[in-house]
Residue frames relative to the residue before (quaternion, step in Angstrom):
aa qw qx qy qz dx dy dz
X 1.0000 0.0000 0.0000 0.0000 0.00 0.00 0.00
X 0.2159 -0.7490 0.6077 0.1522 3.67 -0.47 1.02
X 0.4924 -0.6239 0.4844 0.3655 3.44 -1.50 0.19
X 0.2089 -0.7776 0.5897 0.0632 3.24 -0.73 0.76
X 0.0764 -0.8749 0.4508 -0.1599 3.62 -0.29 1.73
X 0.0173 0.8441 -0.4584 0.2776 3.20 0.33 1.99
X 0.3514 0.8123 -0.4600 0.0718 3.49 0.30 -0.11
X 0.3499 -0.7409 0.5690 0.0700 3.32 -1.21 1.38
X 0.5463 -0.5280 0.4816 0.4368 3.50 -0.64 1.03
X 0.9160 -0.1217 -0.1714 0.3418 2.74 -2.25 1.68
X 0.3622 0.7054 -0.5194 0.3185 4.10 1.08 0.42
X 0.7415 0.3315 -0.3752 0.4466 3.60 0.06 -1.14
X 0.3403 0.6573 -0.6593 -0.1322 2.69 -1.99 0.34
X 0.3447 -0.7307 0.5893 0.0019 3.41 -1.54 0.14
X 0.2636 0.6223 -0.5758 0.4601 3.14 -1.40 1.31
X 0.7443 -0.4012 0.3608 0.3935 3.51 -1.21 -0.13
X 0.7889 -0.0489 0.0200 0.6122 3.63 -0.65 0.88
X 0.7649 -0.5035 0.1940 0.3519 3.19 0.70 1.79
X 0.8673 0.0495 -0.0333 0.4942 4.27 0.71 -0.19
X 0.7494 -0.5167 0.2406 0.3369 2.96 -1.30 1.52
X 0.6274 -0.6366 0.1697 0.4151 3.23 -1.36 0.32
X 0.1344 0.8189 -0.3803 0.4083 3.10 2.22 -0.54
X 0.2339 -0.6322 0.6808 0.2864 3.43 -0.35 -1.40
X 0.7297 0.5367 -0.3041 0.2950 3.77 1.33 0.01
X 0.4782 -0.5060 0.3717 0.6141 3.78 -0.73 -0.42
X 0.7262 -0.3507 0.5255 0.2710 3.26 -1.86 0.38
X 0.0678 -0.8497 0.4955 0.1673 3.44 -0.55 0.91
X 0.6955 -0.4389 0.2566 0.5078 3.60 -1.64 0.94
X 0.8258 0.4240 -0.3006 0.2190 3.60 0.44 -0.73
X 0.5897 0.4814 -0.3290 0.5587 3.25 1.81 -0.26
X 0.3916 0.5765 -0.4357 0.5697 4.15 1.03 -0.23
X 0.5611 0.6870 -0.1192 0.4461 3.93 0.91 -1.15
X 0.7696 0.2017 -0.1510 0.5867 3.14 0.04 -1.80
X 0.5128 0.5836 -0.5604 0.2870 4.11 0.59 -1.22
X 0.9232 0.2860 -0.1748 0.1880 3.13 0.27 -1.85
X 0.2773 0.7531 -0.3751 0.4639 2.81 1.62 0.96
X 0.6587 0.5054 -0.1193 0.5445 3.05 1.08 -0.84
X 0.6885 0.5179 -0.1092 0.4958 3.16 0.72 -0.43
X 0.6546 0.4650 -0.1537 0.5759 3.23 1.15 -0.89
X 0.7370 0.4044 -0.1491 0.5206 3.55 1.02 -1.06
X 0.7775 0.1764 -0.0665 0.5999 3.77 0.54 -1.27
X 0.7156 0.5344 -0.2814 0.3508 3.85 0.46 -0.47
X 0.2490 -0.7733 0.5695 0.1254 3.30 -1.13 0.56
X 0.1125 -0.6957 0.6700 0.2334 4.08 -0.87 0.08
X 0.1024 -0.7467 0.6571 0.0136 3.70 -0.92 0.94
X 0.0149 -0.7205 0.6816 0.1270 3.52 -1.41 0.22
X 0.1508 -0.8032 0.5707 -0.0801 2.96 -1.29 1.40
X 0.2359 -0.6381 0.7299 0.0657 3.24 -1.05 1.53
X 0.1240 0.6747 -0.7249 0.0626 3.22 -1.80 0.77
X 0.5230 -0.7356 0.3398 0.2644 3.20 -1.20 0.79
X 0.2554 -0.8669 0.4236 -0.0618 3.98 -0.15 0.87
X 0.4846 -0.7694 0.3863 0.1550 3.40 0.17 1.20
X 0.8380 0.3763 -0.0933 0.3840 3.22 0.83 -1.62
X 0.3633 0.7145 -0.3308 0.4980 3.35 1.92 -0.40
X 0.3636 -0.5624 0.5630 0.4843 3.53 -1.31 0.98
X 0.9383 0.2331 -0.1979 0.1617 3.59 -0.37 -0.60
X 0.6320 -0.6643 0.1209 0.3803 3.03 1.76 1.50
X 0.6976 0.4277 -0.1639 0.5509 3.19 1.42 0.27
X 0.3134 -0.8124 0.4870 0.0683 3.77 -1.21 0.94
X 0.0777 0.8487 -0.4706 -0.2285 3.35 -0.72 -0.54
X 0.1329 -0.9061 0.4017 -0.0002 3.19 -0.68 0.99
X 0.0565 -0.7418 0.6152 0.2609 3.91 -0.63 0.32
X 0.3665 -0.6973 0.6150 -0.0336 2.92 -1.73 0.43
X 0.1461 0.8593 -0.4802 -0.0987 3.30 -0.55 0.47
X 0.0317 -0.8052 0.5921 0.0002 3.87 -1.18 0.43
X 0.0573 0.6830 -0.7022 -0.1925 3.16 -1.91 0.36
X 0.3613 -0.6568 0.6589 0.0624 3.35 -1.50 0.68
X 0.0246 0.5510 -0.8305 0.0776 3.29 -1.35 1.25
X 0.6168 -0.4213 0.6131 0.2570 3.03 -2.29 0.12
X 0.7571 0.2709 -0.2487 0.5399 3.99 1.04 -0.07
X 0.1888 -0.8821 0.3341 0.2733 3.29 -0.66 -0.22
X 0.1452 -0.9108 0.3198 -0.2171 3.08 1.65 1.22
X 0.8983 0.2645 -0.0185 0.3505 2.68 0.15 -2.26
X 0.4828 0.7444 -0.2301 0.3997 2.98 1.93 -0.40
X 0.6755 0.5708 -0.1375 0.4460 2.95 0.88 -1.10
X 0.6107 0.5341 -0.2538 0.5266 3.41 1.62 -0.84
X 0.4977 0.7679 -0.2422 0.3223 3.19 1.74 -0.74
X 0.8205 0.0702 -0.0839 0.5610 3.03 0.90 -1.28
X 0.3220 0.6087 -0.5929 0.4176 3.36 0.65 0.94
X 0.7313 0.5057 -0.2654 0.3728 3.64 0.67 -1.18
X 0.7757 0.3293 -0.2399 0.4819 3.24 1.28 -1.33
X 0.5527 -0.5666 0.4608 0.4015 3.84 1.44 -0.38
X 0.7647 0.4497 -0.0098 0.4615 3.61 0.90 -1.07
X 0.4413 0.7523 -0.2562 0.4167 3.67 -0.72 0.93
X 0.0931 0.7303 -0.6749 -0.0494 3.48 -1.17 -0.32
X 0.1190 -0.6404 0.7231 0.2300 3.82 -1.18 0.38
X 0.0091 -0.6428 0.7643 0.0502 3.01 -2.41 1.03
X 0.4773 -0.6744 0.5476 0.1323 3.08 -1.17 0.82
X 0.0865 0.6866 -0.7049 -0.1557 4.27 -0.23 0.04
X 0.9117 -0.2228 0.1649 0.3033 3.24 -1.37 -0.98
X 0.8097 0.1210 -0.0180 0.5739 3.30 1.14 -0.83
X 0.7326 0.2499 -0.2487 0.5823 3.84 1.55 0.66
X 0.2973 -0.6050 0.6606 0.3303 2.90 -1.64 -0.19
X 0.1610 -0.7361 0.6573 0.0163 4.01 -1.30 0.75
X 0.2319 -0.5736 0.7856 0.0036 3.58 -1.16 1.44
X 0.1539 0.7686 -0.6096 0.1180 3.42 -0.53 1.39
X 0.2546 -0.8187 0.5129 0.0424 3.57 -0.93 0.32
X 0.1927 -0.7923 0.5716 0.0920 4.01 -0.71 0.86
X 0.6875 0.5901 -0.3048 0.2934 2.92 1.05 -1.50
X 0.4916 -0.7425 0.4041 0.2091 3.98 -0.40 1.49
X 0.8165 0.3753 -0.2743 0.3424 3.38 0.88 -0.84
X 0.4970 0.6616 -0.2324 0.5111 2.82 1.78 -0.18
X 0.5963 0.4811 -0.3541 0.5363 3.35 1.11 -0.57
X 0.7786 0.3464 -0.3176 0.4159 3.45 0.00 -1.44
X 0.5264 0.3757 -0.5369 0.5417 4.14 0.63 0.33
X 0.6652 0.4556 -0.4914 0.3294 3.65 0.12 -0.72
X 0.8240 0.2530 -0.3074 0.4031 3.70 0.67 -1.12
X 0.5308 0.6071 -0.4862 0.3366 3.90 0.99 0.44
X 0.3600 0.7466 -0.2613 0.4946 3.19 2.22 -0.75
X 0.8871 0.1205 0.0187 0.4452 3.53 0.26 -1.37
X 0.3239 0.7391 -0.5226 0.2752 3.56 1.58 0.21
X 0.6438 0.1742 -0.4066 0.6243 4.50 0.59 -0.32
X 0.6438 0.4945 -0.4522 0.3693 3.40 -0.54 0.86
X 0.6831 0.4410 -0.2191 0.5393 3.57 1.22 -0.60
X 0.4389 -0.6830 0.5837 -0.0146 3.52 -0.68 1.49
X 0.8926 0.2967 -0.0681 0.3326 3.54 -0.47 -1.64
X 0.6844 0.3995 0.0993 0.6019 3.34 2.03 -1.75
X 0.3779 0.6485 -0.6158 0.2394 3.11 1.28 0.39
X 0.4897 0.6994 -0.3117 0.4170 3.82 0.87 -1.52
X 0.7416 0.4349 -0.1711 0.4813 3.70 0.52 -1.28
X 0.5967 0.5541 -0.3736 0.4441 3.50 0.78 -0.95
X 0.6112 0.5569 -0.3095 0.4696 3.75 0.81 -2.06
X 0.7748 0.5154 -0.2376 0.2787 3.35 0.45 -1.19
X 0.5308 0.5632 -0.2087 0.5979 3.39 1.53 -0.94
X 0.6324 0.6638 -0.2561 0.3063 3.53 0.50 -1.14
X 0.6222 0.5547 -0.0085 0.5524 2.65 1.01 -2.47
X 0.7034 0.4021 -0.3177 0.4926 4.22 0.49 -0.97
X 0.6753 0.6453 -0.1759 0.3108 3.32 0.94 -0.73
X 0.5505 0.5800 -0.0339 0.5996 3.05 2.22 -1.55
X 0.6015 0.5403 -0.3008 0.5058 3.56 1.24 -0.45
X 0.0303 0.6047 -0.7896 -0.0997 3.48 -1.33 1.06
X 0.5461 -0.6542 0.5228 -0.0198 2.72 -1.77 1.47
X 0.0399 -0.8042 0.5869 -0.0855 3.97 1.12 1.12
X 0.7936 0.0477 0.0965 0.5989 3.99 0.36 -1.39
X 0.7745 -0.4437 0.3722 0.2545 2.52 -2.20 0.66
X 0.5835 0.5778 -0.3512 0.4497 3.60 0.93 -0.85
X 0.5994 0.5442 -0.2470 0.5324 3.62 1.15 -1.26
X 0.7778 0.3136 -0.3509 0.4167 3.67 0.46 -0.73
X 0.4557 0.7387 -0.3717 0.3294 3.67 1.19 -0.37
X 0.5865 0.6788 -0.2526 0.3626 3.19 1.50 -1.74
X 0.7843 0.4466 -0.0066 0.4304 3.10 0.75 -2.20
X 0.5638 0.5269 -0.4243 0.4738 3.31 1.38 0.01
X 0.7875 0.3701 -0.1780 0.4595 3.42 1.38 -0.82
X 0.4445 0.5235 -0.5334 0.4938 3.03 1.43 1.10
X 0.5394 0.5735 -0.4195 0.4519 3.66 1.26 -0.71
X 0.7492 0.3278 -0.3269 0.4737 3.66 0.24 -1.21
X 0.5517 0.4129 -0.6009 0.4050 3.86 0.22 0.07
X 0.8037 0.4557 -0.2899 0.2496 3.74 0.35 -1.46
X 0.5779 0.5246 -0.3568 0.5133 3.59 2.22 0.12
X 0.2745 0.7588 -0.4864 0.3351 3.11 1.32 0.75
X 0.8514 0.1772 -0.0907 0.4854 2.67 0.27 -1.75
X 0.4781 0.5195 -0.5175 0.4835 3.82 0.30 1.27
X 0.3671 -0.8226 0.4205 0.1085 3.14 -0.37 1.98
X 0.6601 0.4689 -0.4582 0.3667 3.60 1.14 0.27
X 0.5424 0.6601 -0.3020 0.4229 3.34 1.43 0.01
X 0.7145 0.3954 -0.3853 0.4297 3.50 0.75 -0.10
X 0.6690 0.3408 -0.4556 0.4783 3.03 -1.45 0.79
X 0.7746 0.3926 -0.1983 0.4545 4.16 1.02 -0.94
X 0.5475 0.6862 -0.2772 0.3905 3.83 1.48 -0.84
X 0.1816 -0.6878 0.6451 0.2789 3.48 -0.32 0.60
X 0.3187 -0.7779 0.4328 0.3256 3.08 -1.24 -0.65
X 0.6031 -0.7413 0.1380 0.2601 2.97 -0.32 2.27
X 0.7222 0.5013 -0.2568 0.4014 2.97 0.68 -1.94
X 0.6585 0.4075 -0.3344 0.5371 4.17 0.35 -0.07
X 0.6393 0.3039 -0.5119 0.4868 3.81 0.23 -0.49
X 0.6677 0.4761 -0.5103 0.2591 3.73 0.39 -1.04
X 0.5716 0.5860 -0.3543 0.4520 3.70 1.09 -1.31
X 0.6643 0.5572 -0.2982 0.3991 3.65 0.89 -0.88
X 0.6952 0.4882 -0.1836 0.4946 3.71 1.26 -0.87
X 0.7958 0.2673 -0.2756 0.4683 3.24 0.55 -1.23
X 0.5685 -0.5218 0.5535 0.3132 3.49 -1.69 1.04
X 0.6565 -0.5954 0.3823 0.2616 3.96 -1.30 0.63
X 0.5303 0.5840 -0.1801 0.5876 3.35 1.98 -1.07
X 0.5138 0.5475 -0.5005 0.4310 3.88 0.65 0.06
């Protein structure tokens, strides 16, 4: 299933039971300011982890976050989109997100609007758009994760590289 990215001015939206809490669409100028945010303070991450219950013992996940030094704007974050959580470590605050379906609306939401992360978004999208039937299928989407932890500057030098350890773990008969 490919992503299919249409959006009709002020149509998309997202959140619980499909729309902000507002109850409205997402305006052109906040879709704007998000992927601003994103583009500047935010990161899109894909994670592979290993999963017991999975046929092939293995998940994948994206993630998204931004990080300011306040958490203000955050908070405004997930009021607008509905979706989220804020943590706080030592020296920020992070509006981060697990929740998959939520992501892939958030970044299909702000894909004409994203400048720097557009590349990352497609990519996320595209991992997201993937059902994982066979090993050959999960190989793919692993090597879409390790390309799109490329271009996340905490990830080099620490990223293994998925698409071989999985090939390395799983048995050929799976």
């Amino acid at each position: 299933m490919k992503a299919k990215i249409n959006l009709k001015k002020n149509q998309f939206v997202i959140g619980k039971g499909g729309v902000n809490p507002v109850g409205k669409t997402f305006s052109e100028v906040n879709r704007a300011y998000l992927a601003g945010l994103v583009d500047g303070d935010g990161a899109i991450m894909a994670c592979i982890e290993k999963h017991p219950e999975k046929r092939f013992r293995f998940r994948v996940r994206i993630n998204t976050k931004i990080s300011q030094n306040e958490d203000r704007i955050l908070r405004w974050c997930k009021r607008i989109t509905g979706f989220g959580h804020i943590r706080h470590n030592r020296t920020q605050y992070e509006w981060v997100s697990f929740d998959q379906k939520e992501i892939r609306k958030f970044l299909i939401l702000l894909l004409p609007y994203l400048k720097v992360k557009k590349f990352q978004a497609k990519l996320a999208i595209k991992i997201l758009d993937t059902e994982i039937k066979t090993l050959p299928d999960l190989i793919k989407v692993a090597r879409l994760a390790d390309t799109l932890a490329k271009f996340n500057v905490r990830s080099i030098g620490r990223r293994k590289n998925f698409a071989e350890m999985i090939q390395g773990s799983v048995s050929s008969n799976d």
